[in-house]
FIKE-678908 format. One record per residue: residue number from 1; residue in one letter; y negated, x negated, z of N, C-alpha, C in turn. Coordinates in Angstrom, 2 decimals. Atoms other than C-alpha are relative to their C-alpha. Example, Ala and Ser with C-alpha at 12.3 -4.5 7.8 and 13.67 -1.06 7.14 Angstrom:
{num->1, residuo->A, n.Y->1.19, n.X->-0.89, n.Z->0.00, ca.Y->4.50, ca.X->-12.30, ca.Z->7.80, c.Y->-1.20, c.X->-0.90, c.Z->0.00}
{num->2, residuo->S, n.Y->1.19, n.X->0.82, n.Z->-0.06, ca.Y->1.06, ca.X->-13.67, ca.Z->7.14, c.Y->-1.09, c.X->0.77, c.Z->0.73}
END
This chain:
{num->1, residuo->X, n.Y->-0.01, n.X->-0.64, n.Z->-1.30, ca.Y->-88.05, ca.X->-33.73, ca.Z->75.89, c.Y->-1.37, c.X->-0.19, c.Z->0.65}
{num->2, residuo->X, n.Y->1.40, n.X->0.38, n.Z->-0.58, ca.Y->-91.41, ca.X->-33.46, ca.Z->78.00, c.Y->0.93, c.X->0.55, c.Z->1.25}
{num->3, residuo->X, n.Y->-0.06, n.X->0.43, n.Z->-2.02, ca.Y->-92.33, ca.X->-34.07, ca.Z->81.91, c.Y->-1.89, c.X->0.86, c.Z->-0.36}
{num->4, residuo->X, n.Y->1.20, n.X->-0.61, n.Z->-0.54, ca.Y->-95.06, ca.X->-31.74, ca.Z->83.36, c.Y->-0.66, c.X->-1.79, c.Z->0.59}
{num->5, residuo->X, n.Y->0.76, n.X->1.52, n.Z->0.08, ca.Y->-96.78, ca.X->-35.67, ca.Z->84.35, c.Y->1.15, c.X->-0.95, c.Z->0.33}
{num->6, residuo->X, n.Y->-0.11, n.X->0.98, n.Z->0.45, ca.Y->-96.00, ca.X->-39.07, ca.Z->84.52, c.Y->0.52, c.X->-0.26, c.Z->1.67}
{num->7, residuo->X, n.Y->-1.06, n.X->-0.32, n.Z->-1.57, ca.Y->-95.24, ca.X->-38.84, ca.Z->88.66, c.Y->-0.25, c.X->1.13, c.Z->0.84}
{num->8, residuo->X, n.Y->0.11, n.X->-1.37, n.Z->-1.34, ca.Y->-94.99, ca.X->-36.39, ca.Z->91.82, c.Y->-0.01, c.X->-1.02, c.Z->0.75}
{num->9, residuo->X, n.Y->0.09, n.X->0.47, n.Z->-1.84, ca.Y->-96.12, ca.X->-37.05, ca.Z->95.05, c.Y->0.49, c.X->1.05, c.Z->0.92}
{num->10, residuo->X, n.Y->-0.94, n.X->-0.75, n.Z->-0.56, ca.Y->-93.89, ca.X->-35.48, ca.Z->97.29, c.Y->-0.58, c.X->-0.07, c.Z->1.64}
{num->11, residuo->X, n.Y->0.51, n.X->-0.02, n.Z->-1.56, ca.Y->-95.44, ca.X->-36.88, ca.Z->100.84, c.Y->-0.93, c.X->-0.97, c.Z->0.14}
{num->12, residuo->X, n.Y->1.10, n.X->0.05, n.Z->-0.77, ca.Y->-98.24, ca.X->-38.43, ca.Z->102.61, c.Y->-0.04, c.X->-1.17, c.Z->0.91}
{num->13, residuo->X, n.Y->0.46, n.X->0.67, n.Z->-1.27, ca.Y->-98.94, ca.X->-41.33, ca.Z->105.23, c.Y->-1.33, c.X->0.21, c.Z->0.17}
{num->14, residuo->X, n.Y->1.23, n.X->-0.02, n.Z->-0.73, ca.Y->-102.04, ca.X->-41.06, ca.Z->107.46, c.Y->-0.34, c.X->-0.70, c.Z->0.51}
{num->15, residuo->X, n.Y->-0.12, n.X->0.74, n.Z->-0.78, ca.Y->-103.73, ca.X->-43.23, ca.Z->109.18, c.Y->-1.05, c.X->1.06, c.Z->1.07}
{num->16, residuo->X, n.Y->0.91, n.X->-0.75, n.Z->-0.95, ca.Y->-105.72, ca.X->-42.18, ca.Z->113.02, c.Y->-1.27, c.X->0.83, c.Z->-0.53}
{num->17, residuo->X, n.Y->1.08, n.X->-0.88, n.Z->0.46, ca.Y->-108.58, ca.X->-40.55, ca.Z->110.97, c.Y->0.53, c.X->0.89, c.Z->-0.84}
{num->18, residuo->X, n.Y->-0.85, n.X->-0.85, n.Z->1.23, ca.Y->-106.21, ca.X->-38.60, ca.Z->108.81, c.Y->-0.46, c.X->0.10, c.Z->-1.54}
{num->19, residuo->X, n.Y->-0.02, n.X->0.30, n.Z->1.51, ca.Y->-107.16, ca.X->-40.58, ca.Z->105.62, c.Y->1.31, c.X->-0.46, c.Z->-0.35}
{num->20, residuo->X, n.Y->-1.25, n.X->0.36, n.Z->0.25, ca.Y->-104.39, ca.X->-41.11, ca.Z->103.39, c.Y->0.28, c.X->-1.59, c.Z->-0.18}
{num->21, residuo->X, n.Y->-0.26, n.X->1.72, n.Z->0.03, ca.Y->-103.11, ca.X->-44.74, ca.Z->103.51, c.Y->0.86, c.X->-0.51, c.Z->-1.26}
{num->22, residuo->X, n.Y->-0.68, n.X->0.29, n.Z->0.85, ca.Y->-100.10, ca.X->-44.15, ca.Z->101.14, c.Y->1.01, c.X->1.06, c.Z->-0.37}
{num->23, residuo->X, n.Y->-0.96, n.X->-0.89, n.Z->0.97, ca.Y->-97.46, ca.X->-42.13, ca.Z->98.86, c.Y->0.80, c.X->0.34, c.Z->-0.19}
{num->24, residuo->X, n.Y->-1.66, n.X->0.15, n.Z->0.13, ca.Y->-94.16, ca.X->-41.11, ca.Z->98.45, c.Y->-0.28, c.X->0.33, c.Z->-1.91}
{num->25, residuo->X, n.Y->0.18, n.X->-0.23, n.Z->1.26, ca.Y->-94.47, ca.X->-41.65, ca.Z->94.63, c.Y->1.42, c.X->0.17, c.Z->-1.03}
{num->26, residuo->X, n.Y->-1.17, n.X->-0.35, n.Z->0.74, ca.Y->-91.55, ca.X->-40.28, ca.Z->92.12, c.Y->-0.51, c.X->-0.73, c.Z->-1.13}
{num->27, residuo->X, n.Y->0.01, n.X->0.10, n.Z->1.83, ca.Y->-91.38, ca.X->-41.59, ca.Z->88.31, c.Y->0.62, c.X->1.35, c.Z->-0.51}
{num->28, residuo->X, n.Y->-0.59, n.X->-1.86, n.Z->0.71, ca.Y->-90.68, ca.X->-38.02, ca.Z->86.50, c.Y->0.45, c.X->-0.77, c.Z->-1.46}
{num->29, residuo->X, n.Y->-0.94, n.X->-0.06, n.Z->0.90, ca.Y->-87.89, ca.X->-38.02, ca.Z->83.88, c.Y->-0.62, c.X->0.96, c.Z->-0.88}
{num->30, residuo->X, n.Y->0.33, n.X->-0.98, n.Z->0.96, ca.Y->-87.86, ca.X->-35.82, ca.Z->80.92, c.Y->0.58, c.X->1.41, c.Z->0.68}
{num->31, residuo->X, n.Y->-0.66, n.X->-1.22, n.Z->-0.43, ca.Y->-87.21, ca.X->-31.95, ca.Z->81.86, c.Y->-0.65, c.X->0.12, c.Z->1.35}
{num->32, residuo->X, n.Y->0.73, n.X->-0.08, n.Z->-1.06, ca.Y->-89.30, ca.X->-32.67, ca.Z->85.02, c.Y->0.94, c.X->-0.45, c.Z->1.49}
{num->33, residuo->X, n.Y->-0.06, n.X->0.67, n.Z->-0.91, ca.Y->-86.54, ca.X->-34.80, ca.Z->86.93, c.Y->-0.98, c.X->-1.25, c.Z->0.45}
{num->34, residuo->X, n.Y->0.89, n.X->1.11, n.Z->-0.47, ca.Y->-87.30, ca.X->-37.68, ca.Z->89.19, c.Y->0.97, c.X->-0.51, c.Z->0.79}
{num->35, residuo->X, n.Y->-0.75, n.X->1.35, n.Z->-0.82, ca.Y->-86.53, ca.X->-40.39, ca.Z->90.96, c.Y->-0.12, c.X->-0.18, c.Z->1.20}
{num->36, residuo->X, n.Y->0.18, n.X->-0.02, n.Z->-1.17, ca.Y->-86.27, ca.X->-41.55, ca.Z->94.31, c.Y->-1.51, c.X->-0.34, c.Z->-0.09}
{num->37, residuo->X, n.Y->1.21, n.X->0.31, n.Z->-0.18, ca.Y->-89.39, ca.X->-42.00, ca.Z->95.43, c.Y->-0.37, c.X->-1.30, c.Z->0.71}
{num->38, residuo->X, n.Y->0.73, n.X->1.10, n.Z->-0.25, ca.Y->-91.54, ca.X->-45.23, ca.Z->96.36, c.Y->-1.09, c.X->0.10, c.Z->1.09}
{num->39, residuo->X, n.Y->1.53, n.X->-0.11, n.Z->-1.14, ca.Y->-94.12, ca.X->-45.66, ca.Z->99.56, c.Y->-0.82, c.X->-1.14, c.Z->-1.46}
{num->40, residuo->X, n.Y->1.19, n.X->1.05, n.Z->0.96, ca.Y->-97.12, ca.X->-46.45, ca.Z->97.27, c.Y->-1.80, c.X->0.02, c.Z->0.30}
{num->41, residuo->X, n.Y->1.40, n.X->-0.06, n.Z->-0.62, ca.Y->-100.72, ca.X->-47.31, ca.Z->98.65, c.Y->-0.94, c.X->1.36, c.Z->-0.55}
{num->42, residuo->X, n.Y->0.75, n.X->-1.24, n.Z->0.55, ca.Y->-103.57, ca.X->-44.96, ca.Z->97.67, c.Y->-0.84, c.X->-0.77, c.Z->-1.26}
{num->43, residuo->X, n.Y->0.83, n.X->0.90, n.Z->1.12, ca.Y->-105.36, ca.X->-47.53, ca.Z->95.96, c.Y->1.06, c.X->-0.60, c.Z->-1.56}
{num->44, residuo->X, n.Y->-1.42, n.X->0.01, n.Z->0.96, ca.Y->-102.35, ca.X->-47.86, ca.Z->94.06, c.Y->0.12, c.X->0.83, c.Z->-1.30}
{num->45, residuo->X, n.Y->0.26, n.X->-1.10, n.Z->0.85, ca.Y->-102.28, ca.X->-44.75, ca.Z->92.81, c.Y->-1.06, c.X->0.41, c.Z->-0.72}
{num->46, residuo->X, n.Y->0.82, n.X->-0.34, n.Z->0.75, ca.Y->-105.61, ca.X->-44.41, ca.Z->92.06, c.Y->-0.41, c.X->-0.89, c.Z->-0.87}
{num->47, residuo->X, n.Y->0.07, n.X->1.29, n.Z->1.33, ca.Y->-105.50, ca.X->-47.52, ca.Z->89.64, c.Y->0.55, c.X->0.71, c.Z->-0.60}
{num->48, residuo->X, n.Y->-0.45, n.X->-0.67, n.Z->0.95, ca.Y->-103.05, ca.X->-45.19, ca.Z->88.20, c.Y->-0.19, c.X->1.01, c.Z->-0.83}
{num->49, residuo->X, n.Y->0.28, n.X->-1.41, n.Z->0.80, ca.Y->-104.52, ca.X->-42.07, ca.Z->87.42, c.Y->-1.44, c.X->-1.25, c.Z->-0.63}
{num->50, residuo->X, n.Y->1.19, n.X->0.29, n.Z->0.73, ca.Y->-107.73, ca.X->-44.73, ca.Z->86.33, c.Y->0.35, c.X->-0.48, c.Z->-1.24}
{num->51, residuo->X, n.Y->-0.04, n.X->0.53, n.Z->1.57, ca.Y->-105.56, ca.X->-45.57, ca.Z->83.35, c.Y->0.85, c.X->0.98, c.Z->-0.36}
{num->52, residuo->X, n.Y->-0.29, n.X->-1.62, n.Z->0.40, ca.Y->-104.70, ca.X->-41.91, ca.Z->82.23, c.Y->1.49, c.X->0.15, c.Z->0.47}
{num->53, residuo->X, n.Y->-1.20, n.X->-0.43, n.Z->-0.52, ca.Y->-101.43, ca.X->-41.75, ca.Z->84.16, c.Y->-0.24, c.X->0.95, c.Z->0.58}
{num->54, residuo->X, n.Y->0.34, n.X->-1.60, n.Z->-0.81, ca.Y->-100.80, ca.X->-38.04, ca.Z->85.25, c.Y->1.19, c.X->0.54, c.Z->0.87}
{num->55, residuo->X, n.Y->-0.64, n.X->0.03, n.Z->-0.89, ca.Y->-99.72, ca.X->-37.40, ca.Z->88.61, c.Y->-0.47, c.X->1.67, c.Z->0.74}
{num->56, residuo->X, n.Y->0.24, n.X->-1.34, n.Z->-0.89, ca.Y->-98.87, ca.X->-33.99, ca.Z->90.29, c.Y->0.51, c.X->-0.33, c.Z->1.54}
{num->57, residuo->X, n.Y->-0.88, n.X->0.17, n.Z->-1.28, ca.Y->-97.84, ca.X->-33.09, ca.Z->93.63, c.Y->1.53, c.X->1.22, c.Z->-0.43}
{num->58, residuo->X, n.Y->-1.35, n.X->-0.49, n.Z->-0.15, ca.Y->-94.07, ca.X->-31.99, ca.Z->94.78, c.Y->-0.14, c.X->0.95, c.Z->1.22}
{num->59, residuo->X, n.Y->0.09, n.X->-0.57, n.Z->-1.51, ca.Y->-93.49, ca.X->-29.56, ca.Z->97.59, c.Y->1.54, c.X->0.63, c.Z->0.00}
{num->60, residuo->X, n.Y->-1.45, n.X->-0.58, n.Z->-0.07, ca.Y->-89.58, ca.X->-28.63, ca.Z->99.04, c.Y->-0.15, c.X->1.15, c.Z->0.46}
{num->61, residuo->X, n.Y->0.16, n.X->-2.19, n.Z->-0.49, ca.Y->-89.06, ca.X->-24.84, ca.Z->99.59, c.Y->1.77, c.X->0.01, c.Z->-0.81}
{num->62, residuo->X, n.Y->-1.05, n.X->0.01, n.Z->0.23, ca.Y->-85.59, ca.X->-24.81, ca.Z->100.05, c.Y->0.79, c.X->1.40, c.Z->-0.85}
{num->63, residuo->X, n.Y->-0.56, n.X->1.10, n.Z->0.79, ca.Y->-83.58, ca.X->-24.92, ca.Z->97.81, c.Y->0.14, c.X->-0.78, c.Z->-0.76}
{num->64, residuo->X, n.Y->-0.12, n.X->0.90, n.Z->1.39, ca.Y->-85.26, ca.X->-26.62, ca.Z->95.34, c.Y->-1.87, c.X->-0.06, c.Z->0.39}
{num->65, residuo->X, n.Y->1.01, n.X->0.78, n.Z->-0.04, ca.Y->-88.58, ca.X->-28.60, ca.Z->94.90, c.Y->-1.21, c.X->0.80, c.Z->-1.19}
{num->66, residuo->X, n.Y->0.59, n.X->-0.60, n.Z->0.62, ca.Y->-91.35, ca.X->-26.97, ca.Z->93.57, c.Y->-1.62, c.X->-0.70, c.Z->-0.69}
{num->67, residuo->X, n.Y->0.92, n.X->1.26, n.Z->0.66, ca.Y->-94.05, ca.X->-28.82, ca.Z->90.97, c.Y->-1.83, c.X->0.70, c.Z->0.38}
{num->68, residuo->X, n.Y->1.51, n.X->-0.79, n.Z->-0.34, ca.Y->-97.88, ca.X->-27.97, ca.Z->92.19, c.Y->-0.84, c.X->-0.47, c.Z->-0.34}
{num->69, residuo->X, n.Y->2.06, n.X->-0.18, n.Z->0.55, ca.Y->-101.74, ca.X->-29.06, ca.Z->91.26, c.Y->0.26, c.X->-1.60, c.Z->-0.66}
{num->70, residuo->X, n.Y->0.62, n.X->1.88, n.Z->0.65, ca.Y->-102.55, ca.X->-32.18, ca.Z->89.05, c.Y->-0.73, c.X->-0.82, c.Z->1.33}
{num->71, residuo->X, n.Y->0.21, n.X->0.83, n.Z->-0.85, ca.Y->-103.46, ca.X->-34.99, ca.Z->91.34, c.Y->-1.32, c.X->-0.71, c.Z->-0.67}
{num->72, residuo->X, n.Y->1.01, n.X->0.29, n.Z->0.32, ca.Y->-107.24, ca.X->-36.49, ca.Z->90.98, c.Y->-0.57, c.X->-1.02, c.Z->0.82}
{num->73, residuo->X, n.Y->0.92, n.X->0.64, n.Z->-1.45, ca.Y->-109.78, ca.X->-38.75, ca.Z->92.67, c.Y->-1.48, c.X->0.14, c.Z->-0.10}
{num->74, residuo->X, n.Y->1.48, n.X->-0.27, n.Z->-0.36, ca.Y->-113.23, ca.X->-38.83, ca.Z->93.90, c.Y->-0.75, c.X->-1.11, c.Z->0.48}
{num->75, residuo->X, n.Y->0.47, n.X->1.52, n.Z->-0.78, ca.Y->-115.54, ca.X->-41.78, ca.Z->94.62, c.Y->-1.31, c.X->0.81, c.Z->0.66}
{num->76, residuo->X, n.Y->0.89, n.X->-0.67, n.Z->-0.42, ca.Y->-117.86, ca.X->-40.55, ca.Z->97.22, c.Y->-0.79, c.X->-1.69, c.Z->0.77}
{num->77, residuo->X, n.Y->0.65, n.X->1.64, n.Z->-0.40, ca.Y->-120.56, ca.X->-43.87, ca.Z->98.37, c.Y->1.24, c.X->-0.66, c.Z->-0.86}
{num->78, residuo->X, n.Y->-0.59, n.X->1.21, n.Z->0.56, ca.Y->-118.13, ca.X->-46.55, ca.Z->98.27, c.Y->1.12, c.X->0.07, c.Z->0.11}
{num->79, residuo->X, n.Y->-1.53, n.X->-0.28, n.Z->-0.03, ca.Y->-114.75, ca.X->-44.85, ca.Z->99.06, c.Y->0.34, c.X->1.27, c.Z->-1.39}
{num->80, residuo->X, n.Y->-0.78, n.X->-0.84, n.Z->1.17, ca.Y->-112.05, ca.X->-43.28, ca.Z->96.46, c.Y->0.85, c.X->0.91, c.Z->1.09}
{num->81, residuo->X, n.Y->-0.33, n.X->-0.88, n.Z->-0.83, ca.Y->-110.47, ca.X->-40.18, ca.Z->97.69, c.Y->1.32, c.X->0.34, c.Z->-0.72}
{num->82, residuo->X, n.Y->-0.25, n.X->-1.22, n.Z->0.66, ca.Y->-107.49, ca.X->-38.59, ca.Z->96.13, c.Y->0.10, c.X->1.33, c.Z->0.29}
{num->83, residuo->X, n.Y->0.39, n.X->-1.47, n.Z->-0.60, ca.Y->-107.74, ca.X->-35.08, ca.Z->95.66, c.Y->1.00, c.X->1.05, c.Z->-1.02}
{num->84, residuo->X, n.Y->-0.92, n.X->-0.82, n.Z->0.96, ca.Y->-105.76, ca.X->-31.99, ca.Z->93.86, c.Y->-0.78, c.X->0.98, c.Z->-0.41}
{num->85, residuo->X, n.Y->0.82, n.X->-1.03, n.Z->0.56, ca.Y->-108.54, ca.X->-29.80, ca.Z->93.73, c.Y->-1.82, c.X->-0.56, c.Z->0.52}
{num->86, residuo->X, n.Y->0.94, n.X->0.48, n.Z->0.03, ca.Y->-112.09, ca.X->-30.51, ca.Z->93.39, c.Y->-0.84, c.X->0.75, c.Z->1.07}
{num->87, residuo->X, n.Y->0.76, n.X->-1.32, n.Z->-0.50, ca.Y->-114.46, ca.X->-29.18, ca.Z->96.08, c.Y->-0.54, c.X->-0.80, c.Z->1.12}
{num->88, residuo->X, n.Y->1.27, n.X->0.82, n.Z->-0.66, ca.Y->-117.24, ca.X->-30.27, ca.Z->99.15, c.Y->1.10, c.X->-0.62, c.Z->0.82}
{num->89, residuo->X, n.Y->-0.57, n.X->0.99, n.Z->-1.21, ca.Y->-114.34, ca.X->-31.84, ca.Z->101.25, c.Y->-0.24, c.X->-1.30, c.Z->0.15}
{num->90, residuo->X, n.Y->0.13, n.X->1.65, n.Z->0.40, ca.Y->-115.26, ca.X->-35.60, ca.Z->101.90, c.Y->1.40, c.X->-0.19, c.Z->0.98}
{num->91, residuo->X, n.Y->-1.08, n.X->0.53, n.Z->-0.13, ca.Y->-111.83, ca.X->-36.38, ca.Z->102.15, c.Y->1.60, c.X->-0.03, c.Z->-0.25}
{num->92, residuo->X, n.Y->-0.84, n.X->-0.07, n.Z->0.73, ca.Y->-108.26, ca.X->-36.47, ca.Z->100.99, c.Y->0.91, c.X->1.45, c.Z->0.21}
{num->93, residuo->X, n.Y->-0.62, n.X->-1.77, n.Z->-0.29, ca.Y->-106.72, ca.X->-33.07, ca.Z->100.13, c.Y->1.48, c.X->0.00, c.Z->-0.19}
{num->94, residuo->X, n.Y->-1.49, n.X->-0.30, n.Z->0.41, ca.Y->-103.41, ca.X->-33.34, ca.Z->99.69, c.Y->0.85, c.X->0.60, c.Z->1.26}
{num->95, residuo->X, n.Y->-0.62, n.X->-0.35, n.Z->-0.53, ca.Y->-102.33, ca.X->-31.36, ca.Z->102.30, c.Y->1.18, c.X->1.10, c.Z->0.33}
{num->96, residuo->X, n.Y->-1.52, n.X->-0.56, n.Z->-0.41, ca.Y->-99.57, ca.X->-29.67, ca.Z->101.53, c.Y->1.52, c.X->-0.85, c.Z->-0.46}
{num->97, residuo->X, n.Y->-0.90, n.X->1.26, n.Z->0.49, ca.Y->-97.69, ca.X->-33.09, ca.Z->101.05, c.Y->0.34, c.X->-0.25, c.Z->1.45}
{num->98, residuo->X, n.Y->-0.64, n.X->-0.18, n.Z->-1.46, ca.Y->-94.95, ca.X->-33.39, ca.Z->103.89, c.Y->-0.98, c.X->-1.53, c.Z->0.48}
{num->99, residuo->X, n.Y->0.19, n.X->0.84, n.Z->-1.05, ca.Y->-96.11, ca.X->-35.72, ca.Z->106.63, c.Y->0.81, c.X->-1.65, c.Z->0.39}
{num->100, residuo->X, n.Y->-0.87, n.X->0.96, n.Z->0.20, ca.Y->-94.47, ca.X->-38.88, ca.Z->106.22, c.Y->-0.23, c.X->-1.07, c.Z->0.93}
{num->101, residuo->X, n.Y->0.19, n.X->0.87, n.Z->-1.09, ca.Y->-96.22, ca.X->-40.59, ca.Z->109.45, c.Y->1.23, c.X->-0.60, c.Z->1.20}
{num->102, residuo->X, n.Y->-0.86, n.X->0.56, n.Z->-0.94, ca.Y->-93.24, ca.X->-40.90, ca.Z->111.72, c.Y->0.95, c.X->-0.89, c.Z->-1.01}
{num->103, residuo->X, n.Y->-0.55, n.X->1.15, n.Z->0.55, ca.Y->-91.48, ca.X->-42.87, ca.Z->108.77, c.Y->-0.66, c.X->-1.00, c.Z->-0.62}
{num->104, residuo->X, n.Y->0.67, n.X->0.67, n.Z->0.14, ca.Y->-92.49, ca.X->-45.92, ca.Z->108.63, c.Y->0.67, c.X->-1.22, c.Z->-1.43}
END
């Protein structure tokens, strides 16, 4: 059985500068389920994709969850970014990952 990657990120924390802080991270099953998801730092994650783990994003569009862009990072100076698509933004793109700031 195959998994389009290894997890989905489904949502987002921010902090006041609207860098990302942390994750709603899934483990993906075979067939492209998943699991509940995990709050997981950013630095977290990007240890993960630095040892070839492959992480997409999730997005809900009711009635069902829809699988979107490979998940990446970027070291720009001395900060890591993640990103889903490569391009001049200095800063984290994942924005079409729900908003997960009011849960804490």
């Amino acid at each position: 059985m195959s998994k389009s990657a290894d997890y989905f990120i489904s949502g987002v924390w921010k902090d006041n500068s609207e860098r990302i802080t942390d994750v709603m991270l899934h483990t993906v099953n075979d067939n492209d389920s998943f699991q509940f998801g995990v709050k997981t730092s950013e630095s977290s994650v990007i240890n993960l994709l630095k040892v070839n783990k492959t992480i997409k994003t999730i997005t809900w569009e009711y009635p069902d969850w829809y699988i979107g862009a490979f998940v990446t990072y970027v070291t720009i100076g001395s900060n890591e970014y993640l990103r889903t698509v490569a391009n001049a933004t200095v800063k984290d793109n994942l924005d079409n990952s729900i908003n997960m700031r009011p849960i804490k």
